[in-house]
C-alpha positions as CSV (number, residue, x, y, z in Angstrom):
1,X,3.3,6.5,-11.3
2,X,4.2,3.2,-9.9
3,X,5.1,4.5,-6.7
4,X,2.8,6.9,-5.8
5,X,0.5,4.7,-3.7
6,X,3.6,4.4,-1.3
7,X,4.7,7.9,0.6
8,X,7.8,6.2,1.3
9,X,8.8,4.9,-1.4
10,X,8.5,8.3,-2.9
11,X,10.4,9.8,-0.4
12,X,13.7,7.6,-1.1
13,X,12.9,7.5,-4.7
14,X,13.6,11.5,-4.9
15,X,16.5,11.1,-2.3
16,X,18.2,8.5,-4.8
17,X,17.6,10.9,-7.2
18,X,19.4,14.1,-5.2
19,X,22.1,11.9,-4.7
20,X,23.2,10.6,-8.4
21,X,22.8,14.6,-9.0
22,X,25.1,15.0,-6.6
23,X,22.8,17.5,-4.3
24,X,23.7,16.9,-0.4
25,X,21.9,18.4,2.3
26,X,24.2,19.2,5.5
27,X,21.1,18.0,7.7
28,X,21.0,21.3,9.7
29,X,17.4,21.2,9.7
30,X,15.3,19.6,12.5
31,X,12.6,17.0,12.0
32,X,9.2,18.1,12.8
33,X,6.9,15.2,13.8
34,X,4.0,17.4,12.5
35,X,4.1,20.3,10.0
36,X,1.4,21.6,8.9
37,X,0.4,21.7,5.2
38,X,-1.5,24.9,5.4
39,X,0.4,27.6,6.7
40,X,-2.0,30.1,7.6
41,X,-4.0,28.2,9.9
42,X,-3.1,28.5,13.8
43,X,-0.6,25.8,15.3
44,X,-1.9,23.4,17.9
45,X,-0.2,23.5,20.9
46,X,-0.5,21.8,23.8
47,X,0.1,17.3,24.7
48,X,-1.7,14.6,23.4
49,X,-1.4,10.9,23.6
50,X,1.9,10.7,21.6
51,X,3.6,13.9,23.2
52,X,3.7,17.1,22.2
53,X,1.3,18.7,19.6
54,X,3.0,21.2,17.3
């Protein structure tokens, strides 16, 4: 509970976690600046001030 006011915090707290269970990840997947949280809406495409919208 402590660290859920901080996303990443949380985010290396489960990775710490994975990696004294041993689970690895080969990293084959790519990193998506934006990725929508409700998958049945539309994607935007198209350029905004910080590049590409996806």
């Amino acid at each position: 509970p402590a660290l859920c006011t901080d996303n990443g915090a949380m985010i290396a707290w489960a990775g710490a976690e994975r990696l004294a269970l041993g689970l690895t990840d080969d990293l084959a997947a790519p990193a998506r600046a934006r990725w929508p949280l409700d998958g049945r809406t539309q994607p935007m495409v198209g350029h905004g001030r910080l590049g590409a919208k996806v």
